[in-house]
C-alpha positions in Angstrom: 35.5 -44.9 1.6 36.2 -41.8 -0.4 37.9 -43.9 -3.1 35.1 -46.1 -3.3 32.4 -43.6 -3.5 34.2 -42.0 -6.7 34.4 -45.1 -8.4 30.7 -46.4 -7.5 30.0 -42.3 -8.8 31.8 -43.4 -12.2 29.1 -45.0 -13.0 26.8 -41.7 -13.6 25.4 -40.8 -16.9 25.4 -37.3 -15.7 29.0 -35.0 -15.0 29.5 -35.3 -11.3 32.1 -32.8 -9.2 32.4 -33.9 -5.4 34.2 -32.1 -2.5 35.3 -33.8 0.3 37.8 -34.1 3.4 39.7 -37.0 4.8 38.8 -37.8 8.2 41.4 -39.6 9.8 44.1 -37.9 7.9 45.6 -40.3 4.9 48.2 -40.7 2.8 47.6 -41.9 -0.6 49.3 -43.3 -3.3 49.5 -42.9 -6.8 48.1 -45.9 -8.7 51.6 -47.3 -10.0 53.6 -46.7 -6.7 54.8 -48.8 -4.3 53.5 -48.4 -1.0 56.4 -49.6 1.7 58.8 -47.3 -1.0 56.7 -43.6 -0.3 55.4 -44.8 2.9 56.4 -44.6 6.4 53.9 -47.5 7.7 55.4 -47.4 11.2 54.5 -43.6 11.8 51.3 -43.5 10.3 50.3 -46.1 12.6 51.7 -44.1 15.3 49.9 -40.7 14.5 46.7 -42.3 13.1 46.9 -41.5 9.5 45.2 -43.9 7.1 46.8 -45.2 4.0 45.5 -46.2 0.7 45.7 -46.4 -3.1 44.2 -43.9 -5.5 43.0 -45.7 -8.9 44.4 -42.6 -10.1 48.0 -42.0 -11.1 50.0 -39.3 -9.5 52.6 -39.5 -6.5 52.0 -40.0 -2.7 49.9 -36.8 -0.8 49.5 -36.4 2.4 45.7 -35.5 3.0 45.1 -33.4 6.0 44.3 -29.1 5.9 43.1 -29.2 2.1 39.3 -29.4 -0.4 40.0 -33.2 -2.4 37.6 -32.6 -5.3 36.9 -35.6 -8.1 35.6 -34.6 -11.0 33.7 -37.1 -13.4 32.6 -37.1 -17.1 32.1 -39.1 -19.9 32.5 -36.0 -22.2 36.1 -34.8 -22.1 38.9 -33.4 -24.2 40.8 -37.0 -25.4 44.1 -35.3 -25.6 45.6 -35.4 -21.6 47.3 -32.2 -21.6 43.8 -30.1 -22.7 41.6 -32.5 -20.4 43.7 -31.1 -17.0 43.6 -27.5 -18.5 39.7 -27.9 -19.0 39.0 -28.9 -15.5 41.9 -27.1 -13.7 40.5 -23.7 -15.2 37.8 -24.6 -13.0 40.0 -24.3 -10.1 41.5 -21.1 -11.6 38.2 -20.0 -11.8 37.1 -21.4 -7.9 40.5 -19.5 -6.4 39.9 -16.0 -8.2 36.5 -16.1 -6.4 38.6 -15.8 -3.7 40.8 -13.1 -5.0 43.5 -15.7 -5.4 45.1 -15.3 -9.0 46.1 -18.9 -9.9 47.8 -20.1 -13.6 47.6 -24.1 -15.1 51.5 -25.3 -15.1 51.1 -28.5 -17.2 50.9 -31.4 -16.9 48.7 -31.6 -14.0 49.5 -28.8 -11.4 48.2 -25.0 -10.3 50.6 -22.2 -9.4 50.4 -19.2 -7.4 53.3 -17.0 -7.2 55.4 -19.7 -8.3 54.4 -22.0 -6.0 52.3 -24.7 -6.0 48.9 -24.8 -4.3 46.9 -27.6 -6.1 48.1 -31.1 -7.8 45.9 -33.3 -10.3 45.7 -37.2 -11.4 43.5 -39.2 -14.0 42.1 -41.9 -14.6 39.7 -43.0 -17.6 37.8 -46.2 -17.5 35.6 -47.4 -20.0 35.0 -43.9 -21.9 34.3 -42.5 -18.1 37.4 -39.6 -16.8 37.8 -39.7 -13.2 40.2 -36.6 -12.1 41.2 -36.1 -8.4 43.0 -32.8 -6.6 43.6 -30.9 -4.3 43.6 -27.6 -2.8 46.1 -26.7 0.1 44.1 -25.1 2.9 47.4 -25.3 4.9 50.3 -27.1 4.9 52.4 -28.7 7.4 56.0 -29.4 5.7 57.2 -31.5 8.3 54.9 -33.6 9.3 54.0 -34.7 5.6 57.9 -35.8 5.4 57.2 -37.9 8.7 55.1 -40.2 6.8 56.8 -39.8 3.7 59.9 -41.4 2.7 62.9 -39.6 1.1 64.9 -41.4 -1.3 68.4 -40.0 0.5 67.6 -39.4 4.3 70.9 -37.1 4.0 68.8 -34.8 1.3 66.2 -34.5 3.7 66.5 -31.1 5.4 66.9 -29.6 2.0 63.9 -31.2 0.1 61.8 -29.7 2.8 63.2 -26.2 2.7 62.8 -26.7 -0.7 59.0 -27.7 -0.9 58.6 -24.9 1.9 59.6 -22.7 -0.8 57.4 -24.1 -3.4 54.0 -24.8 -1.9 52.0 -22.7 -0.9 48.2 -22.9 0.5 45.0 -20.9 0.9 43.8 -19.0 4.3 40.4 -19.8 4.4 38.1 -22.3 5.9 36.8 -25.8 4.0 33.1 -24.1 3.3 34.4 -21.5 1.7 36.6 -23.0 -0.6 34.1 -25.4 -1.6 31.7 -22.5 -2.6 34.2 -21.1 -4.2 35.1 -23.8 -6.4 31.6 -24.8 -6.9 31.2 -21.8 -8.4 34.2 -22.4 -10.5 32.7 -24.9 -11.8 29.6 -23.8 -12.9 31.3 -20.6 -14.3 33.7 -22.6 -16.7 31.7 -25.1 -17.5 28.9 -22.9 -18.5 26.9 -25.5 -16.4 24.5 -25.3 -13.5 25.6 -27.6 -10.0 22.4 -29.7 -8.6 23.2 -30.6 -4.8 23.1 -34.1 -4.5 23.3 -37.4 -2.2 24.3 -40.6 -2.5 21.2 -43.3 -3.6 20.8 -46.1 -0.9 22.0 -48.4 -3.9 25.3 -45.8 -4.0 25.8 -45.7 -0.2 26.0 -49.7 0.1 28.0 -50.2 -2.9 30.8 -48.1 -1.9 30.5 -49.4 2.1 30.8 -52.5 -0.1 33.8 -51.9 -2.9 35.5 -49.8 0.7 35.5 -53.1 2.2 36.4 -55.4 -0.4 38.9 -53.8 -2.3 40.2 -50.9 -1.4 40.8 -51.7 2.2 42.5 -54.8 1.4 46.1 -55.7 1.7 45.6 -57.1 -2.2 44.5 -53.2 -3.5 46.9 -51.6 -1.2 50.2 -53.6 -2.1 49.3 -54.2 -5.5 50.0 -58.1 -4.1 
């Protein structure tokens, strides 16, 4: 449902940022991956964590204790590398509201300390940029890898010491890093946010693209 209400929101003539949460918990997918290759099917079906394809690009993340923003336009910087730094200084603008000092590490991800707190993915679509991320409100290492696959089981233990070492994730709650970052927003982009809802027209087209396509074994596998 959360990946058909961006695309149905791709549709609006006006910039559109949304913050949401995942409820189950999901993995998802980068557009170009293959599911049964970054997936663990078996134990998401055991602990009860959705999965499903971003039309985004990007690699496989494990949705759980984080903000998911998407972030639409049809006005945008064409070059890729300047369209993630526009809209991530947004972020960098949303965490130093919360005292957090964050810096863009291109292509697509924010550092603090090093470590990395929030990935990015595009897509554009007829003249219309649709960016996804994420900021870590917590992070649990081990579980992530129990629904992720690792190329070399062997390698495991070490990748995840070695993401423990590299991530890192904010102590606060869900409202207020969405006030933060809404706030972000409106500060870089020089740009006031109007709360809004979903149209009845919006709310049964995505119950209706949800259904069709993106729960579909077709959209999932790429079949």
């Amino acid at each position: 449902m959360n990946m058909a209400i961006d695309e149905i929101l791709m549709a609006s003539e006006e910039p559109v940022l949304r913050l949401y949460k995942w409820k189950p918990p999901a993995v998802s997918i980068g557009y170009f991956q293959n599911l049964d290759e970054e997936v663990d099917r078996e134990a998401c079906g055991r602990f009860g964590v959705d999965m499903i394809r971003r039309q985004t690009g990007g690699g496989a993340v494990f949705h759980e204790n984080e903000l998911t923003y998407s972030f639409i336009s049809r006005k945008y910087p064409q070059n890729i590398l300047e369209s993630y730094k526009w809209i991530c200084s947004a972020i960098i603008s949303g965490l130093a509201n919360l005292g957090v000092k964050a810096e863009f590490a291109p292509l697509n991800d924010i550092i603090v300390g090093g470590k990395k707190i929030s990935g990015n993915a595009q897509t554009r679509r007829k003249g219309v940029l649709l960016q996804h991320g994420t900021i870590l409100l917590g992070v649990d290492v081990d579980r992530m890898f129990t629904l992720l696959r690792v190329p070399d089981e062997k390698m495991k233990g070490k990748l995840i010491s070695d993401i423990k070492q590299r991530v890192t994730s904010l102590n606060v709650s869900f409202e207020e890093a969405s006030n933060a970052m809404k706030k972000g927003f409106e500060e870089e982009m020089d740009a006031e946010l109007i709360q809004g809802t979903l149209t009845n027209e919006e709310k049964e087209a995505s119950i209706k693209l949800s259904r069709e396509k993106y729960r579909s074994d077709r959209w999932l596998y790429r079949i």
